[in-house]
C-alpha positions in Angstrom: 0.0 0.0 0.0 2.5 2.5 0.5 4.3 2.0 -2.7 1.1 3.0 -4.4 0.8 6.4 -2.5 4.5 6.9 -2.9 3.7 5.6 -6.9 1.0 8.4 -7.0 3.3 11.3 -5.8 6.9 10.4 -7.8 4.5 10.4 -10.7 3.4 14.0 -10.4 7.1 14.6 -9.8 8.0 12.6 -12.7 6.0 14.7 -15.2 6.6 18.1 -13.9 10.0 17.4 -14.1 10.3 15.5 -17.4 7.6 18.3 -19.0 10.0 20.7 -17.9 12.4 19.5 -19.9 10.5 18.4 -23.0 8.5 21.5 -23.3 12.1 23.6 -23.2 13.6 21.6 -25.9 10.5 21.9 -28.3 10.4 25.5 -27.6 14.0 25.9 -28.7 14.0 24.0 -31.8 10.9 26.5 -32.7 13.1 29.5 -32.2 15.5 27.5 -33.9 13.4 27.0 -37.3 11.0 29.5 -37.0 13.1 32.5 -35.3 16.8 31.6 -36.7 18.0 32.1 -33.5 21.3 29.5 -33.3 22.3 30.7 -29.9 19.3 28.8 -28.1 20.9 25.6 -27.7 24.0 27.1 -26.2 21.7 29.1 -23.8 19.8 25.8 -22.4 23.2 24.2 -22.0 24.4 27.3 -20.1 21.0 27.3 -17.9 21.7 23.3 -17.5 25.8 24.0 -16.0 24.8 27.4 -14.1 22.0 25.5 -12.1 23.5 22.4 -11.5 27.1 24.1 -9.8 24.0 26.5 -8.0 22.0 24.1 -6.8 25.4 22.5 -5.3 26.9 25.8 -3.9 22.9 26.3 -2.0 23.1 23.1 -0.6 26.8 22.8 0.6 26.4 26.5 1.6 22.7 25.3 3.9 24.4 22.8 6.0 25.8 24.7 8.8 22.7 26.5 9.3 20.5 23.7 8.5 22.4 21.4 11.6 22.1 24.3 13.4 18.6 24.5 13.8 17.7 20.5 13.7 20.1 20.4 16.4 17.9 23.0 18.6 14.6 21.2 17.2 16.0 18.1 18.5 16.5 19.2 21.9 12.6 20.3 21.6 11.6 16.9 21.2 13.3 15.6 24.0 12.6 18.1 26.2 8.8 17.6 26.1 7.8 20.3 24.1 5.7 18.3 21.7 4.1 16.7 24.4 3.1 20.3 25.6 1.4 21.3 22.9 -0.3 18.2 22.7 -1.6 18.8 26.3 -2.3 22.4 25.7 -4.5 21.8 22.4 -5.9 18.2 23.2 -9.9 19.7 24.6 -10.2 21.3 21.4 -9.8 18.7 18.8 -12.3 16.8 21.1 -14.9 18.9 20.2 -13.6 19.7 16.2 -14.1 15.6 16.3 -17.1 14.5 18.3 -17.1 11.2 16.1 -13.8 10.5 18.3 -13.7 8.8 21.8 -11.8 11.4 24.0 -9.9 8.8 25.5 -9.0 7.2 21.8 -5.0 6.6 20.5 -6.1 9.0 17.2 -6.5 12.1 19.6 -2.8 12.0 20.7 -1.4 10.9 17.6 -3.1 13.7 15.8 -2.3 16.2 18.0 1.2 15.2 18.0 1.5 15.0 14.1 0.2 18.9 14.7 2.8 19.8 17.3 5.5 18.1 14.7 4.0 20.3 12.0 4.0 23.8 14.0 7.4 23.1 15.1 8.5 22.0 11.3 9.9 18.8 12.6 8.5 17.0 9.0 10.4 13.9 9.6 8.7 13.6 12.8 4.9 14.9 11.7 4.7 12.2 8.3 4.7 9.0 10.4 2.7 10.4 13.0 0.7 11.2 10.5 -0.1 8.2 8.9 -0.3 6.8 12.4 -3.1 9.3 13.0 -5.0 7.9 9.4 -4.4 4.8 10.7 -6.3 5.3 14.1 -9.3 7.0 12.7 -9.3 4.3 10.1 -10.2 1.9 12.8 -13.4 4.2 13.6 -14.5 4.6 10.0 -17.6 3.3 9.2 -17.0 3.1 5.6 -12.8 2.4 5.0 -13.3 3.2 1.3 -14.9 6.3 2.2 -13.0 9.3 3.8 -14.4 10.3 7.5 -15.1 13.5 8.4 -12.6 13.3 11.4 -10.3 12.3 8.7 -11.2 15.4 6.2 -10.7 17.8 9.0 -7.1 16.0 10.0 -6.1 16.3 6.3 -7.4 19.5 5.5 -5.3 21.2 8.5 -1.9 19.4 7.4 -2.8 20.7 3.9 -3.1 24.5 5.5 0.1 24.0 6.7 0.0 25.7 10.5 3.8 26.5 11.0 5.5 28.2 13.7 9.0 27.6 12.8 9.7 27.9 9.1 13.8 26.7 10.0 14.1 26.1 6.3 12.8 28.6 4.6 14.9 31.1 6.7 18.1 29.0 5.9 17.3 29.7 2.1 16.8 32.8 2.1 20.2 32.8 4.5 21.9 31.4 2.5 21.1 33.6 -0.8 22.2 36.4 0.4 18.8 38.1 2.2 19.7 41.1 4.3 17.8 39.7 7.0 16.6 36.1 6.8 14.0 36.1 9.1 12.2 39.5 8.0 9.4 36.9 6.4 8.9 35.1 9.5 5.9 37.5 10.9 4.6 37.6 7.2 4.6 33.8 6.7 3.0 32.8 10.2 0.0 35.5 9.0 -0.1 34.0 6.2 -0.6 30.7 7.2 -2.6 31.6 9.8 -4.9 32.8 7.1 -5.4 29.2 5.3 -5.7 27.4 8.5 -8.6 29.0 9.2 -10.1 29.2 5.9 -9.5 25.3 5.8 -11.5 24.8 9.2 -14.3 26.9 8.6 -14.5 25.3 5.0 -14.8 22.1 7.2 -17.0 23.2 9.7 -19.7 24.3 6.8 -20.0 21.4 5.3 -19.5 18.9 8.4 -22.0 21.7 10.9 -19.2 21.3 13.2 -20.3 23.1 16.3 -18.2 26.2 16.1 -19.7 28.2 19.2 -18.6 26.1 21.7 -16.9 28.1 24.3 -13.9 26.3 24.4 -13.4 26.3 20.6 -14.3 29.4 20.9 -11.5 30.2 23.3 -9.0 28.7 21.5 -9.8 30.5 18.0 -10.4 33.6 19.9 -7.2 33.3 21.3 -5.4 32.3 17.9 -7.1 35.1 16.3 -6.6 37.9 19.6 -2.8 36.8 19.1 -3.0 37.5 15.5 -5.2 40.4 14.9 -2.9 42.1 18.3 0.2 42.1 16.1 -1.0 42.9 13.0 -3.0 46.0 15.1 0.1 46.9 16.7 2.4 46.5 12.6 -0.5 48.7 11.3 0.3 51.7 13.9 4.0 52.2 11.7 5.1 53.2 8.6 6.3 50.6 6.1 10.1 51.0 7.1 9.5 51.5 10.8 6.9 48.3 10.6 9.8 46.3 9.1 11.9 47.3 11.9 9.2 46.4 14.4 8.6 42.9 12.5 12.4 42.2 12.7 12.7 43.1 16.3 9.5 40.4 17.1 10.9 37.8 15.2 13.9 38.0 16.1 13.0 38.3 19.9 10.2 35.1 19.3 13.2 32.7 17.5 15.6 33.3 20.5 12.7 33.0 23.7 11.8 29.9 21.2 15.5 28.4 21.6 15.9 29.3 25.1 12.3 27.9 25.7 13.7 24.6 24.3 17.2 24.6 26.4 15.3 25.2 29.4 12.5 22.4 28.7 15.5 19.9 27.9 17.7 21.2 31.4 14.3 20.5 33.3 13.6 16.8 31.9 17.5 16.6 33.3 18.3 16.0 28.9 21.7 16.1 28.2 21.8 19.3 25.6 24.7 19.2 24.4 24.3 15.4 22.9 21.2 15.8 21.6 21.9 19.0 19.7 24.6 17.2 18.1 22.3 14.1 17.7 19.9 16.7 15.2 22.5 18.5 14.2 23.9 15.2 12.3 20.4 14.7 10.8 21.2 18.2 9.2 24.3 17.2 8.0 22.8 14.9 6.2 19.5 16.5 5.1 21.4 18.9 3.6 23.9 16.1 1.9 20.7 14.4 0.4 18.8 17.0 -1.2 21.8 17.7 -3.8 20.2 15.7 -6.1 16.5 16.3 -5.8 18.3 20.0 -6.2 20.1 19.7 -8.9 17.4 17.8 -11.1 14.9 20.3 -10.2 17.1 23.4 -10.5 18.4 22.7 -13.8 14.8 21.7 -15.0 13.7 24.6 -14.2 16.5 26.8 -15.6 16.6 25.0 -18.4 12.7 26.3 -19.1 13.4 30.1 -18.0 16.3 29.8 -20.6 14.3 28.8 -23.5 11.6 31.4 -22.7 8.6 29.7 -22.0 8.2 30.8 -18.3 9.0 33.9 -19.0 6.8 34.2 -22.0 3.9 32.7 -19.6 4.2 35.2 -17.1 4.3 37.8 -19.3 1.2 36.7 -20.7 -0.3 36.5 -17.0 0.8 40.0 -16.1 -0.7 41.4 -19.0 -3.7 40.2 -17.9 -3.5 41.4 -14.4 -2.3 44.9 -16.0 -5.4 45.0 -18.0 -7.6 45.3 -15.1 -5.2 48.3 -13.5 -4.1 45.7 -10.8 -0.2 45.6 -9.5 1.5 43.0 -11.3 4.5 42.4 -9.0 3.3 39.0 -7.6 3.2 37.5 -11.1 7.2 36.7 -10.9 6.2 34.3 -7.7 3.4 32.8 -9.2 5.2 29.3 -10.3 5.7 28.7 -6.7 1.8 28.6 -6.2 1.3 27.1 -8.9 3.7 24.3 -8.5 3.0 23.5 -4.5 -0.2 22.0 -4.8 1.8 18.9 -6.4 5.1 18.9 -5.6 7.2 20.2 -2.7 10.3 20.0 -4.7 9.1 21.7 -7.7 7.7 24.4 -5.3 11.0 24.3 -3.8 13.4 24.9 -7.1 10.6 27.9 -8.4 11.1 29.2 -4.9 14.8 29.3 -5.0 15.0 30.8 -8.6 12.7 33.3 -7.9 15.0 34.0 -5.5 18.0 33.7 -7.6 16.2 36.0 -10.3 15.1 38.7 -8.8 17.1 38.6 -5.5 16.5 37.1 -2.1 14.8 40.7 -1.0 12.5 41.8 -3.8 9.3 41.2 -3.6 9.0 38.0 -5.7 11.4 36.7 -3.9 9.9 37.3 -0.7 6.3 36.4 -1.6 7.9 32.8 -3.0 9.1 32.3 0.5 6.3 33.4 2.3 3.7 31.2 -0.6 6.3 28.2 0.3 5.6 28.7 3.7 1.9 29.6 4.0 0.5 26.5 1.4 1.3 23.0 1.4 1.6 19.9 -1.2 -1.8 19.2 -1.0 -1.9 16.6 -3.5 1.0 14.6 -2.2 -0.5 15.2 1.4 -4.2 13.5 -0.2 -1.6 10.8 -1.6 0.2 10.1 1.4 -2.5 10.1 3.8 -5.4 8.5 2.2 -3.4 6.0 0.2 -2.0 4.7 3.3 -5.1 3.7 4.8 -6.8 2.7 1.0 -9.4 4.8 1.2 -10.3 5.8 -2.6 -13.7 8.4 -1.8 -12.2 11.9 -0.6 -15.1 13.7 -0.3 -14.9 16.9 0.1 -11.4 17.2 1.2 -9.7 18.2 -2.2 -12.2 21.2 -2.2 -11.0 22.0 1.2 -7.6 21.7 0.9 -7.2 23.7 -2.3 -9.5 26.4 -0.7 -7.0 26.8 2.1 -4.3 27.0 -0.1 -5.9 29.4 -2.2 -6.3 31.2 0.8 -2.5 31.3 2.0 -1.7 32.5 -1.5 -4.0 35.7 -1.8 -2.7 36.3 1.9 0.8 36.1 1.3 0.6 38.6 -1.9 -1.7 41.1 0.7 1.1 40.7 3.8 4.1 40.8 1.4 2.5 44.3 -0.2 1.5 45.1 3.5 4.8 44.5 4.6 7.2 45.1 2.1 5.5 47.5 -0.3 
């Protein structure tokens, strides 16, 4: 069973990446024939050398950061502070799914899959994951037939909720951003934004019981703490509300790591080895996404070379010209358009966009902020479903895609917001 859902999502990568490819060659040998232009081959080729020794330099140039941060991420975990939020956030996914026993395995492995999630520990938050499907499979009525506990556990992975976009920051790091974690306020709006589109979505269709006081605390919470810094952001002008935004996120990512070094000191965890401990799995992250860089990267320059992506995006920002609109976000829209179906895909556009127009424009920016805001919801519906066979969705697609719809409008209004 799971080498069909890992079947279903190799084979979206597959084509993307192979289309890439074909569709840039095509396109040259019509400039070739039609246009005369001989230097078109040469170009590709150039695109295809550049990318690959790029997509090498990015990676090598990620690991110290990237061990860095999985080594603090690791000391989370075994300090407790997944099991915190699980504790904290447990009552409320009680009442989101009143189909679940309160006392059942599903409600701590979901809520733990969550916690891995908002904390961007992925390696942790797939299995779980599954494990969750898994759990709620054993309460489904119908196993061919999606759930609505299931739906609702799906569609808030697909909204991506996350608190500590480590990655993303050690891009933009490591391409030469001023001040890598100037998105980090943006992107946590952002997402915010298609989390809660996704659950309401939800709530519509399954007449969840939204006014219950305690969900009702919780949101209101989630929504005091969001609205009260984007209150506070509004009170500035743009340069003075970038200052501000740099000063919070700045101040949250270091109470964050000293929140985890004290959490490990007062489980009695020996720090230092288990920073080291994730600090290796960075190593080696960044060691093993050479490839998947390099084929992606040079795919992708390959297709900018021959024109077609630009030529496409031209047409789109005519378009958005027409009706008097700013066309800025046009130069980031690959990224959206590629997440959906492939995180790697997603991944490369991001990284070009930055590589293009420079780690802090605004396409740049908004690519980072779109990475960070949406999720692959296809290879998500692949992963999770196909695990536990079932083959009727639902409404889930619908869902997911709304949320990630949502996270995309958002991160062009928070990246105008913020960064003019």
């Amino acid at each position: 069973m799971r080498r069909a859902w890992r079947g279903k999502s190799s084979g979206v990568l597959n084509a993307l990446w192979t289309g890439f490819f074909l569709v840039a060659i095509a396109a040259a040998w019509l400039q070739f024939l039609f246009g005369g232009d001989s230097a078109i081959f040469s170009r590709l080729l150039d695109a295809l050398f550049v990318q690959s020794k790029l997509a090498f330099e990015v990676a090598l140039g990620l690991t110290g950061v990237l061990a860095f941060w999985l080594g603090m991420l690791r000391v989370a975990e075994k300090g407790g502070v997944i099991q915190l939020i699980t504790r904290a956030v447990t009552p409320l996914f009680r009442r989101l799914m009143p189909e679940v026993p309160p006392e059942h395995p599903a409600v701590g492995a979901i809520v733990m899959n969550l916690s891995a999630n908002v904390l961007g520990l992925d390696n942790a938050a797939t299995p779980l994951g599954i494990q969750a499907m898994r759990e709620l499979q054993s309460l489904n009525p119908r196993p061919d037939t999606a759930s609505d506990a299931q739906i609702l556990f799906f569609v808030l992975n697909a909204s991506s909720v996350t608190l500590f976009p480590v990655t993303l920051l050690a891009w933009r790091a490591q391409l030469g951003a001023a001040n890598p974690a100037d998105v980090f306020l943006p992107i946590l709006l952002a997402t915010s934004c298609s989390t809660l589109t996704g659950l309401l979505a939800v709530a519509s269709l399954q007449r969840i019981r939204l006014r219950d006081p305690v969900v009702l605390a919780y949101l209101g919470g989630f929504a005091l703490v969001a609205g009260g810094l984007a209150f506070y952001l509004a009170g500035f002008g743009q340069a003075e509300m970038q200052v501000q935004s740099a000063l919070i996120s700045h101040s949250l990512l270091l109470s964050l790591i000293a929140a985890f070094l004290l959490a490990a000191w007062r489980r009695r965890i020996n720090v230092h080895e288990a920073f080291i401990e994730g600090a290796k799995e960075g190593f080696q992250t960044a060691v093993t996404i050479i490839p998947h860089l390099v084929a992606m990267l040079a795919a992708v320059g390959v297709l900018r070379a021959s024109g077609v992506l630009d030529g496409l995006l031209e047409g789109i920002r005519s378009g958005v010209e027409f009706f008097g609109w700013d066309s800025r976000f046009v130069d980031a829209l690959p990224t959206a358009l590629v997440k959906p179906f492939s995180g790697s895909g997603a991944r490369a556009m991001m990284l070009d966009a930055m590589k293009t127009f420079g780690a802090d424009s605004f396409a740049g920016r908004l690519s980072v902020i779109i990475q960070g805001s949406t999720e692959t919801t296809f290879y998500v519906l692949a992963v999770y479903f196909g695990a536990v066979g079932i083959k009727n969705v639902r409404h889930a697609v619908g869902c997911g895609l709304l949320a990630d719809f949502a996270g995309v409008v958002a991160a062009i209004l928070i990246t105008a917001w913020f960064f003019g």
